[in-house]
N, C-alpha and C positions, 0 to 999 in steps of 0.2 A: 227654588227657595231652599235655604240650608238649615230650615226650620225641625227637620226630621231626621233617619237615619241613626249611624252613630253617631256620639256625641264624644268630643275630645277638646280638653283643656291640657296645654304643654304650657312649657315655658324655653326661654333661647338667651343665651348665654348674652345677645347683644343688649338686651333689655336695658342695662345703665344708658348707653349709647343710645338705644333709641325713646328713653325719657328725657334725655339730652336734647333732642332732636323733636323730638314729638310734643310733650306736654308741654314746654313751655309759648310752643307755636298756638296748639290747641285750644289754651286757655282762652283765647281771644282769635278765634277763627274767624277771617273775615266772611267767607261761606256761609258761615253757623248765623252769624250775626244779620247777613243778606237778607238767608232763608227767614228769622225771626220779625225782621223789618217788614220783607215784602210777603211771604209767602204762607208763615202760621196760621194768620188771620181764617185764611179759608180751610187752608189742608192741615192745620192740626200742629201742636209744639213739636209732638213724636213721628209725622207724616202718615199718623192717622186718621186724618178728613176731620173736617167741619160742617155746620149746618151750610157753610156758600160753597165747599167745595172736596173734591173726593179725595180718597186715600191714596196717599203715595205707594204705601209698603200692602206685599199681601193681594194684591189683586194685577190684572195685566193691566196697564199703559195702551188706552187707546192709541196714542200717537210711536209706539215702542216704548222699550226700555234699553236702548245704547244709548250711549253718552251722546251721539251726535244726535239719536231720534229726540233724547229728553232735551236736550239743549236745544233743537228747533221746536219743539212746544214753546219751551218759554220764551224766546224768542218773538212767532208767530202768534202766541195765545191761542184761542178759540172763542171767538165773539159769541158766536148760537151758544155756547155755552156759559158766559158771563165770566172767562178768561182773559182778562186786556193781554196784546202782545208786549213785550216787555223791550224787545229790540232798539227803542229807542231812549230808553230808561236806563238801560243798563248796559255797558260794551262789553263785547266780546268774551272778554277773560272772566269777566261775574257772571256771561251766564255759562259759560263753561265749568265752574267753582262750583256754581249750583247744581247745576249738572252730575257733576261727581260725586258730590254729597247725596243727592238722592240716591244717584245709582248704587254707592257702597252701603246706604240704609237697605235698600232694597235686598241686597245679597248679603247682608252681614260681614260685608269687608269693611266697615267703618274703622277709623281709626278709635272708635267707643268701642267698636268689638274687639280692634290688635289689642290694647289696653287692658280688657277686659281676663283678656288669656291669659295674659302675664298676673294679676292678681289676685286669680281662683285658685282656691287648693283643690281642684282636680277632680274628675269624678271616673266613674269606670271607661274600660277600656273593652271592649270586645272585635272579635272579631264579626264575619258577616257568617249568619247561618246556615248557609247554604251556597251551591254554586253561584257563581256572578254571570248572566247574561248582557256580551256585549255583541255590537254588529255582526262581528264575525266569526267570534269566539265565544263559548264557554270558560270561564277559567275558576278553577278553583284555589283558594287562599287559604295555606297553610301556617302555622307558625312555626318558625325553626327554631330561634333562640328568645329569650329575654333576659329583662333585668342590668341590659347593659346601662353604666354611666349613673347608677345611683336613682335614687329617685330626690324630687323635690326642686325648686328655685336652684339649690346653692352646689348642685351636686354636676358633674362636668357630661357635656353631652359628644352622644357619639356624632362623629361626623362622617365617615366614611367607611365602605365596605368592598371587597374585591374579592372574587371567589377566586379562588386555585385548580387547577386541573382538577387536583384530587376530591372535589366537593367541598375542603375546607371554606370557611370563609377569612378576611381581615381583618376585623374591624381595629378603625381610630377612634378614640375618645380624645375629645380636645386637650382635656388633662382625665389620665396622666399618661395616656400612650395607645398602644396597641397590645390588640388580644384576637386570640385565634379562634373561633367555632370549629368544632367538628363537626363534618358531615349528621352527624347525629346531634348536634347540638348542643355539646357540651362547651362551657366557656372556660379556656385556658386565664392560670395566673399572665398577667403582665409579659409582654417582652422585655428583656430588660438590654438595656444598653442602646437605646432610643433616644433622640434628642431631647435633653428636658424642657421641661413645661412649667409652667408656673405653678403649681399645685408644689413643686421641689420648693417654691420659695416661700418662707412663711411671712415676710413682709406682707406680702397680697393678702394675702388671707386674712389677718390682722387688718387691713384698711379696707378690706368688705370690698376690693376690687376685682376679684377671681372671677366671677361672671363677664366681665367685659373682658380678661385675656391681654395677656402681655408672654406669648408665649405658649402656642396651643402647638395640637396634632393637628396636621387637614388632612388632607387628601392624600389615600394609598394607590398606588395602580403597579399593575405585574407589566413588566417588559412584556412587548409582543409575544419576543421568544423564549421567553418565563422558563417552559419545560426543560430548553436548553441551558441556559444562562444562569437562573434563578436569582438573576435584578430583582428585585422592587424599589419604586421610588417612592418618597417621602417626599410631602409640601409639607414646609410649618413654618412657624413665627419664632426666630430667634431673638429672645430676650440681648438687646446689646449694649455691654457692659463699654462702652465706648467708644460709640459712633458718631462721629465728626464732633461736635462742640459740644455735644450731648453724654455726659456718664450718667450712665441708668444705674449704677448702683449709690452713686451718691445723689445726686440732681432729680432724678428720676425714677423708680423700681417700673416701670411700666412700659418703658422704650422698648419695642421690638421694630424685627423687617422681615422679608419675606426668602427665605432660602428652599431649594431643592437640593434633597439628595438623594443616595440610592444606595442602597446593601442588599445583604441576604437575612435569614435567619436561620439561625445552626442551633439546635437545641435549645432552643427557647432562648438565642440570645440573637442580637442583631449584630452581627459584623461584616466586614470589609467596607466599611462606607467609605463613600466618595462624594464631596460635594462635586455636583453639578453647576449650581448657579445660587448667587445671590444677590438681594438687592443693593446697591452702592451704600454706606452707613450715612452718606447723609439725607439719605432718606429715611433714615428709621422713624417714628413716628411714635407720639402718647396716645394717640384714636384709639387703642385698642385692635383685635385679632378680629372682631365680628362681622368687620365689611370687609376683609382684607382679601378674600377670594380663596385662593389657594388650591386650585383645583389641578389639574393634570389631563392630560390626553396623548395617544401617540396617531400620527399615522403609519400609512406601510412603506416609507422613503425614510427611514429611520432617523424622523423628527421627532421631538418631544413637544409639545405645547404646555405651558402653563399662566395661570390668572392671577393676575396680584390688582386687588381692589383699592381703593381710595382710602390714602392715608391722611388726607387733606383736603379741604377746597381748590388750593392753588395749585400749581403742576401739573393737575393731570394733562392739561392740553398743552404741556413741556416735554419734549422727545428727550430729555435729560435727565427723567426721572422715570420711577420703574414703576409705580405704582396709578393706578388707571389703565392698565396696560394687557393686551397678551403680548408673550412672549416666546419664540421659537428658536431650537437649538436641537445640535444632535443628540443623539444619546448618551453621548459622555458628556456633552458638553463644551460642544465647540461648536462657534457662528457660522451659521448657514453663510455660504457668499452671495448667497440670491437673496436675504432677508431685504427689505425694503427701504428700510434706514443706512443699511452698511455703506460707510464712505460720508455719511452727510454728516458735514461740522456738529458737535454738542449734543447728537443725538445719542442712545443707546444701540445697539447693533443688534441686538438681542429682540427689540422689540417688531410685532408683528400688528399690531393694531391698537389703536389709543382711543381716548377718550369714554372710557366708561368708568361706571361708580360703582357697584358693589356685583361683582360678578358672584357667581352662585353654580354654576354647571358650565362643562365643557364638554363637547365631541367631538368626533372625526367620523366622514363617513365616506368609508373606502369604495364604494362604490362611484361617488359623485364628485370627491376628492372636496368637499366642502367640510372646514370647521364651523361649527354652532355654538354661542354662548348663549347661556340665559344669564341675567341679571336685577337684580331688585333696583328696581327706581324708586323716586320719590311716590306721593301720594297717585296712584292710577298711571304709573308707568312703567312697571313689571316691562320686561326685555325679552324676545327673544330675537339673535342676531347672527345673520348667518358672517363671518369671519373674511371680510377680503383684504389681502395682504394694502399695508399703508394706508390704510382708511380710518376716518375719524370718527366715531361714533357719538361723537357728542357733549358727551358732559362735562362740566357743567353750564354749555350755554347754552343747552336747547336740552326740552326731553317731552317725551307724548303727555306726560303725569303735569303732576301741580307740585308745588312745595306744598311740605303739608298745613301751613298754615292760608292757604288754599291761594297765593302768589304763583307767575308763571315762574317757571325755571327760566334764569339769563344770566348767571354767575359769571360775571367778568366782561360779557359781551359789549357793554356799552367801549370796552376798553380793545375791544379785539375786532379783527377784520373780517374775521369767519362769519359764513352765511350762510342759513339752513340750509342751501342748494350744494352748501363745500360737503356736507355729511350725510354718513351713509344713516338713512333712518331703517329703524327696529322690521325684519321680517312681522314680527308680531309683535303688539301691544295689549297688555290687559289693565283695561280701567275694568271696573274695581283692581284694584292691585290685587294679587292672589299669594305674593310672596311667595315665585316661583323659586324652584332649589333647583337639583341638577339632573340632566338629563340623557339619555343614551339615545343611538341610533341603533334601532332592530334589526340584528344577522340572523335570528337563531329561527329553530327549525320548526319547535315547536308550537309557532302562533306562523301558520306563512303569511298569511292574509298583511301580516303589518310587516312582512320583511322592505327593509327601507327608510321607515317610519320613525320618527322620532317621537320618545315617553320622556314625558315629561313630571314631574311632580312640583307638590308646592305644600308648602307649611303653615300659611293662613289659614286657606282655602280644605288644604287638605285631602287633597285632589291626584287622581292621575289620569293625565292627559295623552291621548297620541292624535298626532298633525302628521300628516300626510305631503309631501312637501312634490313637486312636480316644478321643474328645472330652474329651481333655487328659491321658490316662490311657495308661500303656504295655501294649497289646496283645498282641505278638509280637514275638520277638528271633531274628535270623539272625545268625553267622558268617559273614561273604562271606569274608576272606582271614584266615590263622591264622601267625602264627611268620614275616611279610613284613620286619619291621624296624622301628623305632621311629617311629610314624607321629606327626609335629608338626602338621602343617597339611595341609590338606582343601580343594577349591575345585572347581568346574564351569567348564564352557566353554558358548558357545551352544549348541554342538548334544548338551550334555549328557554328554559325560565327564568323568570325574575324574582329579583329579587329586590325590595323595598327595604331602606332602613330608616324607622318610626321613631322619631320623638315623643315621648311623655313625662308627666310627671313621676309616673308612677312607674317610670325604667324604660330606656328603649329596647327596642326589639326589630328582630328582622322576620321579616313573612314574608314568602315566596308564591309566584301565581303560576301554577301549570294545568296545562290542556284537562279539562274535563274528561276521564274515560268514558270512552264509548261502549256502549251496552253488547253483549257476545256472549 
């Protein structure tokens, strides 16, 4: 239960977006509505039990508590108990709805609790007291910096971190850029000569749109051979002043798309840049920067990987568009000839796998040569997906979740040929959603026990997660930290700690977790 522990209230820049999305479905939940028809009666308006029947929330679930065990309760019923079975009352998909609705009351992943974050002003922040006991590890959780990205609703959040040889750290803010840590923790002014962001433009700001993003920072990551070279690439959303039929300075201030590039920094300034890759202008898009992905990865055949999320409903399951998409390309920036699409009529060449909706984390793991994404689904369909070249992953005509007005996902399908059996489904799925973020595969030296492992975090939930994965398949799942704060971004150092970067209202911050000393 997440009824304990620390206690953390953020907020996330997607919020316009997902009030878009969210309340208006909410309002009239067919689930909510189910639940109040068939099931109050006995177990309570708030699933806290009645005199005919027990408490959903707060106590264990004779028959479990997964979405398949709840849903074969209501299903089945329990006669000795004075439960009718419901299976012939209700198809499939309602009691599935139900299902998911208890389960997220149960773990406070309801969509009253995503809601809920977004509207509180915020309460303390702490760290944990003491050493963390996990399976195999001790770790303890320092702080290294705070105060990044302001605090409050309206103030720009950090998104991404990459440590440097030297200890420094990277951090991105969506707006208005990137800023340096020192190893000691100091926070440098701004880099300056960074792509801009919508915070440059005072329109936004003026029409209270800055939160949802026309124009952020995402994802930083150091070339492999950083020490050498001193690459870093840049994912962000380029504000575009006239992409295909669309001018965003007249028609629209909010059109962006999705580009890669990569420079250095020299004295606190960014240059030599080079675009690498962007998306074609007639995809640019008014959705906003908050599902758009943006993430980065390399392996050691000197490919680049990068995520570009859904700019739309339509297209993504269109090889002609860039958006739903990963994408693979050398370092500079030239098409693999092996990529999957290369050669096929209307397709992009660039792309490496399609069909997903809001990607969130990217890895490479050089040992197994497997890429992994994580991704936010709909209502109880959190992503995690291991990457095989030309594979369809899905969306939007299938996904493990519900929409969140508690309908199955089928966007478009009546109209399309594809069959769940065409698509690759999710290594992992998490009902309750957890609103997974981004994750690493573990090299480092100082936790061995998880060398191999992929950590994971999440921003609902608040959680970090390591999966154990055994030849491409998920093995075993640990809990290392529970109820920490809204984990965005994830990164190592050489000598192998981690490093977390936290959303709050009240400022992000990065904490790092290293090996317990041992007594001597």
């Amino acid at each position: 239960m997440r009824n304990g522990g620390i206690e953390t209230v953020t907020t996330l820049g997607a919020l316009p977006v997902l009030l878009l999305i969210i309340a208006p479905a909410h309002a009239a939940e067919p689930s909510r509505s189910l639940y109040t028809e068939h099931c109050a009666v006995c177990h309570g308006d708030g699933f806290e039990g009645a005199a005919q029947g027990v408490a959903l929330v707060g106590r264990e679930l004779v028959g479990g508590d997964s979405i398949d065990a709840i849903g074969a309760s209501i299903a089945n019923g329990n006669p000795a108990k004075g439960m009718p079975a419901w299976a012939d009352a209700l198809d499939d998909q309602a009691i599935k709805a139900l299902a998911l609705l208890i389960a997220e009351h149960r773990t406070a992943l309801s969509v009253d609790h995503l809601m809920a974050q977004y509207i509180s002003d915020g309460r303390e922040w702490t760290l944990p007291s003491g050493p963390v006991a996990t399976q195999s590890h001790t770790v303890t959780i320092e702080l290294v910096a705070e105060g990044l990205g302001g605090q409050g609703a309206a103030y720009p959040k950090p998104y991404s971190i990459a440590v440097r040889p030297d200890g420094s750290i990277l951090v991105t803010e969506t707006t208005p850029g990137m800023r340096i840590v020192s190893p000691a923790g100091r926070i440098s002014d701004y880099v300056t000569g960074t792509p801009r962001t919508d915070l440059d433009v005072p329109d936004l700001i003026e029409a209270g749109d800055a939160k949802r993003g026309a124009g952020w920072i995402l994802d930083v990551a150091l070339h492999p051979e950083f020490a050498e070279n001193r690459w870093l690439y840049l994912h962000y959303t380029e504000r575009c002043s006239a992409c295909g039929s669309v001018d965003a300075s007249e028609q629209n201030p909010l059109t962006s798309r999705n580009v890669l590039v990569r420079g250095r920094i020299r004295d606190g300034h960014w240059v030599d840049e080079e675009k690498i890759w962007q998306a074609p202008t007639y995809d640019a898009s008014t959705w906003g920067d908050a599902v758009t992905g943006g993430r980065i990865a390399f392996d050691d055949n000197g490919y680049v990987f990068i995520t570009a999320g859904m700019r739309s409903m339509d297209g993504i399951q269109d090889l002609g568009t860039a958006y739903g998409k990963t994408h693979r390309l050398h370092d500079d920036g030239r098409i693999p000839a092996d990529n999957p699409f290369v050669g096929v009529p209307g397709a992009l060449s660039t792309i490496w796998t399609y069909g997903h909706r809001a990607p969130q984390g990217l890895a490479y793991d050089p040992e197994t040569g497997n890429a992994w994404n994580t991704e936010h689904g709909p209502r109880g369909g959190d992503e995690l997906n291991r990457l095989l070249p030309g594979r369809n992953y899905g969306w939007p005509l299938f996904s493990a979740g519900l929409n969140y007005d508690g309908t199955e996902v089928a966007w478009g399908r009546a109209e399309s040929e594809i069959e769940l059996e065409d698509t690759e489904r999710p290594a992992k799925a998490w009902a309750p959603s957890i609103a997974v973020s981004n994750l690493v595969v573990y090299e480092g030296a100082a936790f061995p026990a998880w060398q191999g492992d992929l950590l994971i975090g999440s921003l609902k939930a608040s959680d970090l997660i390591r999966v154990e994965v055994e030849n491409g398949r998920i093995a075993r799942e640990e809990l290392l930290l529970e109820n920490l704060a809204r984990i965005r971004d994830i990164d190592v150092d050489e000598r192998g700690w981690i490093y977390l970067l936290l959303e709050h209202q009240t400022g992000g911050r990065i904490v790092r977790l290293k090996p317990e000393p041992t007594g001597g």
